[in-house]
C-alpha positions in Angstrom: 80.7 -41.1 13.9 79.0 -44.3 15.0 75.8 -45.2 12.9 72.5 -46.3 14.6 71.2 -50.1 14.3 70.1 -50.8 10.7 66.4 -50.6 10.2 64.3 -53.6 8.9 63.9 -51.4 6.0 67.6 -51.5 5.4 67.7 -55.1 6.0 64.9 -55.8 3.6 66.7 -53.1 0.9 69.9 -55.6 1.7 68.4 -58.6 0.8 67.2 -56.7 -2.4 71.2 -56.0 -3.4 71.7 -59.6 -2.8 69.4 -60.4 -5.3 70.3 -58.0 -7.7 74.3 -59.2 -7.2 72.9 -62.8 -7.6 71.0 -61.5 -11.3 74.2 -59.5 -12.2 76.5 -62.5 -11.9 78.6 -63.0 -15.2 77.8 -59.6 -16.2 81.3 -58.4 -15.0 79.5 -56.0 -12.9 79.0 -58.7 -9.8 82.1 -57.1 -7.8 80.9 -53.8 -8.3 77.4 -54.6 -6.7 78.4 -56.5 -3.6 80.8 -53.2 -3.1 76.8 -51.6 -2.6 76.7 -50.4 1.3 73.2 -48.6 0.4 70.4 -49.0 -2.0 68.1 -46.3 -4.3 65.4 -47.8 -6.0 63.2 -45.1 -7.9 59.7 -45.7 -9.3 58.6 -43.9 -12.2 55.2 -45.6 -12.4 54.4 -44.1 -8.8 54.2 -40.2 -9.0 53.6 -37.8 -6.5 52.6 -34.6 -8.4 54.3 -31.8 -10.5 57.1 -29.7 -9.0 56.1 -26.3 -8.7 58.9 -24.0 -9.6 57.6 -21.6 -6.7 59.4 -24.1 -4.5 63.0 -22.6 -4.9 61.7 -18.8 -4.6 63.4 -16.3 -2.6 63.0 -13.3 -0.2 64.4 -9.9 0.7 63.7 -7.5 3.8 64.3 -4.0 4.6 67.2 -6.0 7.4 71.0 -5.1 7.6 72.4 -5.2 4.6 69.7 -7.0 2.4 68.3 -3.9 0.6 70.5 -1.0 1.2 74.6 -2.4 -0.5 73.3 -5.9 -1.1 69.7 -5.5 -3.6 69.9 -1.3 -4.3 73.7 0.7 -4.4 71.9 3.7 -6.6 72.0 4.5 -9.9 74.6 6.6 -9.4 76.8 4.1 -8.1 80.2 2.9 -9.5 79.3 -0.8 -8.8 77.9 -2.1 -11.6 73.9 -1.7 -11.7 70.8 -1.6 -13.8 68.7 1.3 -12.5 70.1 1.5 -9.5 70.2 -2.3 -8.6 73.0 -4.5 -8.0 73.7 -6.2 -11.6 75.2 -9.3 -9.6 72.4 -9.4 -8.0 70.3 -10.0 -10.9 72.5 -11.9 -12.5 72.7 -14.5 -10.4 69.2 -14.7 -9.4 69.0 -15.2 -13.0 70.9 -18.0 -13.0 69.4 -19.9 -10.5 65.7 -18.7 -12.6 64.3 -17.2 -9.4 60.8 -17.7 -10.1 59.4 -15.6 -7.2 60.6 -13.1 -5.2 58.7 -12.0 -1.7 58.9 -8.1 -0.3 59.2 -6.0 1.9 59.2 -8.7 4.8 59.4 -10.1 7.0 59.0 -8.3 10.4 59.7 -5.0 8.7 56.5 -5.7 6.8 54.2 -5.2 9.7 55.3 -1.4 10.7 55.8 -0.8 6.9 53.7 1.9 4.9 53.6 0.9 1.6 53.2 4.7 0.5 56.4 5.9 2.3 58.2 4.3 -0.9 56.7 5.6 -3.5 56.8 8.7 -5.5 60.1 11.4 -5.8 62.8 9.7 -3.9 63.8 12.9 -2.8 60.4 13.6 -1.3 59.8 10.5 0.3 60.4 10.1 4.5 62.5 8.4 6.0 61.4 6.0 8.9 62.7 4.2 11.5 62.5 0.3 10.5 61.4 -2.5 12.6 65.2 -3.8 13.2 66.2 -0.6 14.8 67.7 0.7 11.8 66.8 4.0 9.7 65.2 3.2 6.7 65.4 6.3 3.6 62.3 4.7 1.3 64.5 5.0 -1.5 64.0 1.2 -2.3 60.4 0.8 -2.8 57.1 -0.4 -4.3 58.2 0.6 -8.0 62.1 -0.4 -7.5 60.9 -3.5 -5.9 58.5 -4.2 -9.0 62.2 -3.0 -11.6 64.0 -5.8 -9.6 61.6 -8.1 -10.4 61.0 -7.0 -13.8 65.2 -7.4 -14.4 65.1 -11.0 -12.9 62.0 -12.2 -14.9 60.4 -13.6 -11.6 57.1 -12.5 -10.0 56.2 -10.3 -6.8 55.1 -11.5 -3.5 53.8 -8.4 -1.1 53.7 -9.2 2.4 50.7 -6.4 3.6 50.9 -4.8 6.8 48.4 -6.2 9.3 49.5 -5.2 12.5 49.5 -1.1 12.1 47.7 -0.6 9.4 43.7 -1.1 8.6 42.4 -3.1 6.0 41.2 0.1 3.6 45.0 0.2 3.5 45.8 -3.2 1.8 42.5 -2.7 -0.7 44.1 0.2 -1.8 48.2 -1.3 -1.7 46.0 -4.0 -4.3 44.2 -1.1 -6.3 47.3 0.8 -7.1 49.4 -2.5 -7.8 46.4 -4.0 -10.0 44.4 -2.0 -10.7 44.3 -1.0 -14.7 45.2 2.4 -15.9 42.5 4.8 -17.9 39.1 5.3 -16.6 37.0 3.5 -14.9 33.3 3.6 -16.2 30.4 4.9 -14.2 27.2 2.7 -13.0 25.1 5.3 -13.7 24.3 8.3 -16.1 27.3 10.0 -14.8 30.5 10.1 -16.6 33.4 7.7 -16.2 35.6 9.4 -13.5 39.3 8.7 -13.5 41.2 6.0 -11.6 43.0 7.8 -8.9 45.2 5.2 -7.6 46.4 3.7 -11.8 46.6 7.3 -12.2 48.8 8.0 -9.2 51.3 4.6 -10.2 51.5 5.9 -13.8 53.0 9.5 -12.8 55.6 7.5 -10.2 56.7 5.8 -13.4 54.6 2.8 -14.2 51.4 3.1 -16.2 50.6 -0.4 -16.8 49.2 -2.7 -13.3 52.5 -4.5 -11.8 49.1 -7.8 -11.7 50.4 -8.6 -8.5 48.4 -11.8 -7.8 49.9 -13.2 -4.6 49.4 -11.3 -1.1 50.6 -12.5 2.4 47.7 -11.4 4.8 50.7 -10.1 7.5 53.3 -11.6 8.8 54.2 -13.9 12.0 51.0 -12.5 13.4 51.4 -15.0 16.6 55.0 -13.0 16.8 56.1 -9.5 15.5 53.2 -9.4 13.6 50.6 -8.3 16.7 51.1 -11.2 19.4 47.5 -13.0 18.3 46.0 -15.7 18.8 44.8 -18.1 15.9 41.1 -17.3 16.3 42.2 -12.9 17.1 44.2 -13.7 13.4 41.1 -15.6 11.9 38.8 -12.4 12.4 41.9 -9.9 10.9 42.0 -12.2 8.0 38.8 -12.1 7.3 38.5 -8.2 7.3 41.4 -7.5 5.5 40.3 -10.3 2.8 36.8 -9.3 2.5 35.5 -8.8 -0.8 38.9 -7.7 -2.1 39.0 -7.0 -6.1 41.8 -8.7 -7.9 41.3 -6.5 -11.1 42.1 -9.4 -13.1 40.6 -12.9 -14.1 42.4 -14.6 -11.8 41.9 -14.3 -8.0 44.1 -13.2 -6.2 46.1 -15.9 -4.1 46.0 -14.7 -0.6 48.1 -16.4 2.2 46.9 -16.8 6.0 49.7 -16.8 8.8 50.4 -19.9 9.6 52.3 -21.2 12.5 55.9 -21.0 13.9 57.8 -24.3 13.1 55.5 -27.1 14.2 53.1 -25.3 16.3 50.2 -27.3 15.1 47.7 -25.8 17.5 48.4 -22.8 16.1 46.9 -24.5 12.4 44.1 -26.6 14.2 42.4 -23.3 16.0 43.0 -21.0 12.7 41.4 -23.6 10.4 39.0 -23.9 13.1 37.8 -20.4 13.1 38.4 -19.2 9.4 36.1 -22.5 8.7 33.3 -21.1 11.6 32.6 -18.5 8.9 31.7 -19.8 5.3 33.4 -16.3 3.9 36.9 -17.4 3.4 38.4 -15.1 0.1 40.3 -16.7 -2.1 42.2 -17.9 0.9 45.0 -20.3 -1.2 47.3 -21.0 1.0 48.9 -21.3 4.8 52.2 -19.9 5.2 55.0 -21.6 7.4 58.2 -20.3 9.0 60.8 -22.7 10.3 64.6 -21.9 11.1 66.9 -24.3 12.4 69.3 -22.7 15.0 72.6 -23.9 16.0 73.3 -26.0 18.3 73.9 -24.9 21.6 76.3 -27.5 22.7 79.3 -24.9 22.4 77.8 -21.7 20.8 75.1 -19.9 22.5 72.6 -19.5 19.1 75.2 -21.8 17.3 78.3 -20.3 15.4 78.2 -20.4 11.3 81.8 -21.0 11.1 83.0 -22.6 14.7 80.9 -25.8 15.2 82.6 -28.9 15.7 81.6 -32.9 14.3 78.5 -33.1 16.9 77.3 -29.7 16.1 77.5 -30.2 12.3 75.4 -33.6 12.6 72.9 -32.0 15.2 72.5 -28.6 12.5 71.3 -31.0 10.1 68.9 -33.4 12.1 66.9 -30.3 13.1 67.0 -29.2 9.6 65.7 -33.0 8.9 62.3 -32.0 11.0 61.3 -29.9 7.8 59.5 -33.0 7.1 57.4 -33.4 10.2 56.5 -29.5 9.8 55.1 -30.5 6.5 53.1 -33.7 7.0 51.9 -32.1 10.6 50.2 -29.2 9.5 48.6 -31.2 6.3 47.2 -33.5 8.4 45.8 -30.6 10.8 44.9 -28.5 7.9 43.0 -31.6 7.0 40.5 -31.9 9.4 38.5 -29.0 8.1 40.0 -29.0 4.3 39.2 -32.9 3.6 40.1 -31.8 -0.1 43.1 -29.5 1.1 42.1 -27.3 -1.3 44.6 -24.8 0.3 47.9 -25.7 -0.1 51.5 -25.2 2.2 53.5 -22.2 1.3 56.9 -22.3 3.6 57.6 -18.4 3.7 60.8 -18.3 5.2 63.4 -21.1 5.8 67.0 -21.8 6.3 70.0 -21.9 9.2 70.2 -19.4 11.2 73.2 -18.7 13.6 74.9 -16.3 16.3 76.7 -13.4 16.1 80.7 -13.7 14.9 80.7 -13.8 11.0 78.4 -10.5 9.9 80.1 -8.4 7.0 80.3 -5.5 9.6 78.4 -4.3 12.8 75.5 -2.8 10.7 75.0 -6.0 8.2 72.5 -7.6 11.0 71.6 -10.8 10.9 74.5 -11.5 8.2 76.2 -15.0 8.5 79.0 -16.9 6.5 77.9 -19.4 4.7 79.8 -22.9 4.1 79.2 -26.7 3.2 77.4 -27.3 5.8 74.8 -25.2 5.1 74.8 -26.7 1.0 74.0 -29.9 3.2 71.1 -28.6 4.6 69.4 -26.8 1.6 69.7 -29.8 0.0 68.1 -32.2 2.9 64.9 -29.1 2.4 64.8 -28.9 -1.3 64.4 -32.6 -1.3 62.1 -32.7 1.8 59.8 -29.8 -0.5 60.1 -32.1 -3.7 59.3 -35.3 -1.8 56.3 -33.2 -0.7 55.1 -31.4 -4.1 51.3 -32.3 -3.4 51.8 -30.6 0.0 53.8 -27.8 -0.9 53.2 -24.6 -3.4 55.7 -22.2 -2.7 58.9 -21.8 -0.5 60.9 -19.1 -0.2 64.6 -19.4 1.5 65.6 -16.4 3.8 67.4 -14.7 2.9 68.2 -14.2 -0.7 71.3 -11.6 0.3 73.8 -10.8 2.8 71.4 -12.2 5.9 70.9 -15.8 7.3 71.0 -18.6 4.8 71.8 -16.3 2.0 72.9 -17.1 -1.8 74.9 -14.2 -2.1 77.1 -11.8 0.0 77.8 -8.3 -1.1 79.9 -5.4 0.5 80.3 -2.4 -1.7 82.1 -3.6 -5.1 82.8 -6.9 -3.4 80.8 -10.2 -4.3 80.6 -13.5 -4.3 77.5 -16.5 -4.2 77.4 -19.2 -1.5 77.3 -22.9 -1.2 73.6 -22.8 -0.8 73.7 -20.6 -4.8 75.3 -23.8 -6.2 72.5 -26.6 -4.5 70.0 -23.9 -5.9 71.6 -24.3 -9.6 72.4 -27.6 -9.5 68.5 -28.7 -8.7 67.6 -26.9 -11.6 66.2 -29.8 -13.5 63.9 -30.3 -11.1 61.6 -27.4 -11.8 58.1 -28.9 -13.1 59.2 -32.1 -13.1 57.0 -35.0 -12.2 58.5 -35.7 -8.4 58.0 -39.6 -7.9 58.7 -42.3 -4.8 62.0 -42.7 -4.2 63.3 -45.4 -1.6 66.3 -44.9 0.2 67.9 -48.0 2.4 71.0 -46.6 4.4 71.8 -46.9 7.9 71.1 -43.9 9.8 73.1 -41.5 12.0 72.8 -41.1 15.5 72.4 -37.3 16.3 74.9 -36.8 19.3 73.3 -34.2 20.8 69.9 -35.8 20.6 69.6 -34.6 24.4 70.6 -31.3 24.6 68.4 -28.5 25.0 66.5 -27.0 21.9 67.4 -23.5 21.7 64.2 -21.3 20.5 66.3 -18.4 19.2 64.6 -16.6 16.0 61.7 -18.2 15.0 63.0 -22.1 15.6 60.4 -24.1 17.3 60.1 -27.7 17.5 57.3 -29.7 19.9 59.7 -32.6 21.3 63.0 -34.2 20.9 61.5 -37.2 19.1 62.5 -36.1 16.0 65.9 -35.1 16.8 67.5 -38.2 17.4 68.6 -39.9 14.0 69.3 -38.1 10.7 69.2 -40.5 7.6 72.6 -41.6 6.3 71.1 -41.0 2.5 68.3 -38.5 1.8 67.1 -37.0 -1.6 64.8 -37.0 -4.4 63.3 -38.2 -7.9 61.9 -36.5 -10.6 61.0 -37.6 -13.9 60.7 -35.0 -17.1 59.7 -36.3 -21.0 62.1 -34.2 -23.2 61.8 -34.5 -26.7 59.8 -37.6 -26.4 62.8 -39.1 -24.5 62.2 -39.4 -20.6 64.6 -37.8 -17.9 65.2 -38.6 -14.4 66.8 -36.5 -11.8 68.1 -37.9 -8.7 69.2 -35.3 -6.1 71.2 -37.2 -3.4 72.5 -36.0 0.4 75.3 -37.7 2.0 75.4 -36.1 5.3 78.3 -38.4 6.5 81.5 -36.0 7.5 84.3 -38.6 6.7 82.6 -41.6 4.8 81.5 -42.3 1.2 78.6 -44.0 0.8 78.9 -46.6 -2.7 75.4 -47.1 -3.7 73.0 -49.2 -6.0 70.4 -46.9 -7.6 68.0 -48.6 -9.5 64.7 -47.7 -12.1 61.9 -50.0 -11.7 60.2 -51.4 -15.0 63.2 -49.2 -16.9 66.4 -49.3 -18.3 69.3 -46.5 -18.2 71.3 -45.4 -21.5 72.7 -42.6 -20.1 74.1 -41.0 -16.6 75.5 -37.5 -16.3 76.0 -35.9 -13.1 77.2 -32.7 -10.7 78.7 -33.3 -6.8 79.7 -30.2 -4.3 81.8 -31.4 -2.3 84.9 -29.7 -0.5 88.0 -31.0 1.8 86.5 -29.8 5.0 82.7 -29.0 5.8 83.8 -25.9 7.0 85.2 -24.6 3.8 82.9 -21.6 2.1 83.5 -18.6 0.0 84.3 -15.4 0.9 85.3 -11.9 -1.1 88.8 -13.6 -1.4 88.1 -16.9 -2.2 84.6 -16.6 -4.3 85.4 -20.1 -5.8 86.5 -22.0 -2.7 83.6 -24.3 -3.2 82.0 -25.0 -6.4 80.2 -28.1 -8.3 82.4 -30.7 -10.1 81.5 -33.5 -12.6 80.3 -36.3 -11.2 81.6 -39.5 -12.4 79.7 -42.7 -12.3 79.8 -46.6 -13.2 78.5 -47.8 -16.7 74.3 -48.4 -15.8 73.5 -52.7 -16.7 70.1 -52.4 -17.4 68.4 -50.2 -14.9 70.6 -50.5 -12.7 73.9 -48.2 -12.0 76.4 -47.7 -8.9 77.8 -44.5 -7.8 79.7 -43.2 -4.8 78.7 -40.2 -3.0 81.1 -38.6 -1.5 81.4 -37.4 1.8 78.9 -34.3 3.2 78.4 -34.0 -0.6 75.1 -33.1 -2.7 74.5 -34.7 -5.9 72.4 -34.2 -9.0 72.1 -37.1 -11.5 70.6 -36.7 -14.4 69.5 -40.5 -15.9 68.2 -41.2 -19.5 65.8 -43.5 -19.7 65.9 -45.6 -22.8 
C-alpha cells in the first residue's frame, strides 16, 4: 500500500532519532536505533486527566440474539447458567471488568414499557419489539439488575421518551431507587407505605437497585420520535424536572446527543436547554457513531469479504472518532465554557451487511475478525487520548450483534478479537492518560473518494477526514503502584503487510523494565468462530533491552499492542 508524503512532524520526529542515534553511539545499541522507521516519545510530566473506567462499558438490547440465547437461556436450561443467565456470559464480562452495562436499548428502549418486565414471568405480556421481533418480557428490569449484580458492574436505563410520558420515568426511578419501608408523613397523618419499594420487594428485590445514571431517550433525532434539537430540549426538560434521586448523589442524567458529527444537532440543543436556567442534573451528552463498510464492493460493507482497500478505508472512518469528539466539545463549549457536562459515546463500533449472522433470526449479528481488533483499538485509544472529554462509552454490542465481544448459539461460545483488545487495555483503567507523540508516515485511504454510505446510524459531514489514516496510533498512561510508577503504551499498526520498528522514548525518565502483549494473526481476515474459539488470541510481546529511557520495538503488522514500562 503506498504511504502518503511524510509530514513536517515526521521529519522533525526524524531529526529527533538522529540525535538520539548520534547520543547512543558506543552504547552497542547505535545499529539498533538507525533501524528506527518511526518514533514515540511519551511525556509523563504533561497529563491529560484520569481514565475513567466507564470508558470500556458495554451494552445489550432486546435485538436478535442479544438477550434471548446470547444474555438469558433460562434457568432451566442445560447451558450452563446462574439464574437463568448465560455463565459465559458473565464470565467473560468479568474478565474484561465490565464496569457498566446499559439496558434495554437502544431503539427497543423507546416503544419499551418498563413494567411489561416485571413481576410473575408467567404473567407478564408479551409485546411486539421495535426490530419486528416478539418479545416474551421474561428478561427484565429485575433479571437485568441479577446480570448486573453477577458481573459486579453498574446499570445504565435508557427511559422511554418517545411513547411514554414523563410520570412514567419518575416512577421507572421511584421503584429502581426508591428505599423500601415507609415513607413518613408531612403532616399529623401517619406514614403511609411506599407503593412502588413495596411493589420491587414482592417481585424479588427489597433493597433500591440505586440506579444513578438515566439516558433521557434514545436517538430522539431518529427512532426515538424524529425531533428536532430544540422539540428534544423541551422533552428533556419535562421528563427531568424536579426528578428525586432518593439518594445523596444526583442522579446523572444524559441528553440525546447527535448522530455521528452532526454538530448542529449539539449547537441548537445546548442552545435551547441553556434558554432555560432549569437544566436537572443534566451530566452529560450522549453520542452515537458506527462506521459502516465500505461500499466499494459490498453494499453496507461485508464483515468477512472486504479486500486491502476496504480494510484501510474501514479503519480511516473509524479514525474520525476523533473529530466526533473534539467537534462536539468545542460546540458544547459555546454555552458550557466550563464544560461542566461531559461526552458520553453511547453506542460505537463496525457495523456491516448481511452474510455472517448466526442464523436468519440473530439480526444484526456479524463475524467478527482482526480487523475489527484494529479498530477497537484505534477508539479505545482515541477515548483515552480524550479522557478530559470523555466519561463513559459503551461499545454495541456486547453479544451476538455488531461489534460484539462474544457470540453465542445455544451451548456454543466463543469471545472475539475485539474481547482480547478489551483485556489487554486493562491497565489502563484510572490511569493518568498523558501526551503521547507519534511520528510515522501516514497511509493514504484508497477510497478516499467514494461515496459515504449512511447505513445505520453512520454519519460523517465531509470527506476531509477520510483521506489519510495514521501509520501509528495509540496511547499513554501512567499509574504509581506500590510507590513505583507504571506506564502503559497501547500501540496500532494499521499497516496490512509491514512492520513498523520503532523508537519509544520517556522524557525526564528512565526504563528498568518492559513487558508486553501483541494480537496479531496471519491474515486480517482471520477471527474465531464455534470451531476455532482460539484462532486469534494475544501473544507475549518481545522487545529490545531499554538504554536509559529509551527502548525499540517492532510492531507487527495490523497488530495491537500493550506495553507495560517500569519506570525506575
Amino acid at each position: 500500500m503506498p504511504l502518503s508524503q511524510p509530514t513536517r512532524r515526521f521529519f522533525l520526529k526524524a531529526s529527533t532519532l538522529a540525535a538520539a542515534a548520534t547520543a547512543l553511539r558506543g552504547t552497542g545499541t547505535l545499529a539498533q536505533a538507525t533501524e528506527a522507521e518511526a518514533h514515540i516519545e511519551i511525556l509523563p510530566g504533561e497529563p491529560i486527566a484520569t481514565i475513567s473506567p466507564e470508558v470500556y462499558s458495554h451494552f445489550i438490547e432486546h435485538l436478535g440474539g442479544v438477550i434471548y440465547d446470547g444474555v438469558w437461556v433460562g434457568e432451566d436450561s442445560k447451558i450452563p447458567n446462574q439464574n437463568g443467565i448465560r455463565k459465559a456470559f458473565i464470565d467473560t464480562m468479568r474478565a474484561v471488568r465490565a464496569p457498566v452495562l446499559r439496558w434495554p436499548g437502544g431503539c427497543f428502549a423507546d416503544s419499551y414499557d418498563w413494567r411489561d418486565g416485571i413481576g410473575p414471568r408467567d404473567r407478564r405480556p408479551a409485546r411486539a419489539g421495535f426490530w419486528n421481533q416478539q418479545d416474551s418480557n421474561q428478561y427484565g428490569l429485575h433479571e437485568f439488575m441479577r446480570t448486573c449484580r453477577a458481573i459486579g458492574c453498574k446499570p445504565y436505563l435508557a427511559a422511554n421518551v418517545r411513547t411514554l410520558p414523563a410520570r412514567d420515568f419518575y416512577q421507572f426511578v421511584e421503584y429502581c431507587n426508591a428505599p423500601a419501608g415507609d415513607v413518613p408523613s408531612n403532616s399529623s397523618a401517619p406514614a403511609v407505605h411506599n407503593g412502588f419499594a413495596a411493589q420491587r420487594a414482592a417481585n424479588g428485590d427489597s433493597a433500591p437497585f440505586s440506579v444513578d445514571l438515566w439516558g433521557v431517550g434514545n436517538e430522539s433525532w431518529g427512532c426515538g420520535g424524529n425531533m428536532t434539537p430544540e422539540e428534544y430540549a423541551a422533552e428533556y426538560r419535562r421528563f427531568t424536572a424536579w426528578t428525586p434521586s432518593y439518594g445523596k448523589e444526583p442522579l446523572r442524567l444524559v441528553a440525546v446527543g447527535p448522530n455521528g458529527d452532526d454538530v448542529d444537532w449539539t449547537s441548537r440543543l445546548f442552545r435551547a436547554l441553556h434558554a432555560n436556567p432549569e437544566r436537572r442534573h443534566l451530566w452529560g451528552l450522549s453520542v452515537h457513531y458506527y462506521t459502516s463498510g465500505s461500499p466499494s464492493k459490498f453494499a453496507a460493507g461485508d464483515a468477512l469479504q472486504f479486500n486491502e482497500a476496504d480494510f484501510y478505508d474501514l479503519l480511516t472512518r473509524g479514525s474520525i472518532m476523533e473529530r466526533v469528539i473534539t467537534d462536539h466539545w468545542n460546540a458544547m463549549g459555546a454555552t458550557d465554557a466550563n464544560h461542566s457536562i461531559k461526552l458520553v459515546v453511547d453506542e460505537w463500533g463496525a457495523w456491516y451487511g448481511k452474510g455472517t449472522e448466526l442464523a436468519p433470526q440473530y439480526n444484526l449479528s456479524q463475524q467478527s475478525t482482526m480487523r475489527d481488533a484494529l479498530l477497537t483499538g484505534i477508539t479505545l485509544d482515541i477515548f483515552q487520548r480524550h479522557a478530559d472529554k470523555v466519561a463513559v462509552a459503551n461499545v454495541a454490542q456486547s453479544i451476538n450483534c455488531i461489534h460484539s465481544l462474544m457470540l453465542a448459539q445455544e451451548d456454543k461460545f466463543t469471545v472475539t478479537p475485539t474481547f482480547h483488545v478489551f483485556q489487554m487495555y486493562l491497565p489502563h483503567r484510572g490511569a493518568q492518560a498523558v501526551r503521547a507523540e507519534f511520528a510515522a508516515p501516514t497511509i493514504t485511504n484508497p477510497l478516499a473518494n467514494a461515496p459515504i454510505p449512511v447505513g445505520g446510524n453512520s454519519y460523517i459531514g465531509s470527506l476531509d477526514a477520510v483521506k489519510t489514516l495514521a501509520g501509528l496510533s495509540g496511547s499513554a498512561s501512567l499509574a504509581i503502584n506500590g510507590g513505583g510508577k507504571q506506564l502503559t503504551l497501547s500501540v496500532v499498526n494499521p499497516h496490512i503487510d509491514r512492520t513498523i520498528t520503532t523508537e519509544v522514548t520517556v522524557r525526564g525518565a528512565s526504563i528498568s523494565s518492559v513487558k508486553g502483549v501483541v494480537l496479531a494473526s496471519r491474515d486480517v481476515h482471520d477471527h474465531n468462530d464455534f470451531t476455532h474459539p482460539n484462532a486469534v488470541k494475544p501473544t507475549s510481546a518481545t522487545t529490545a533491552q531499554p538504554t536509559g529511557g529509551r527502548l525499540l520495538h517492532t510492531f507487527p503488522a495490523a497488530s495491537v499492542t500493550t506495553l507495560q514500562i517500569t519506570l525506575s
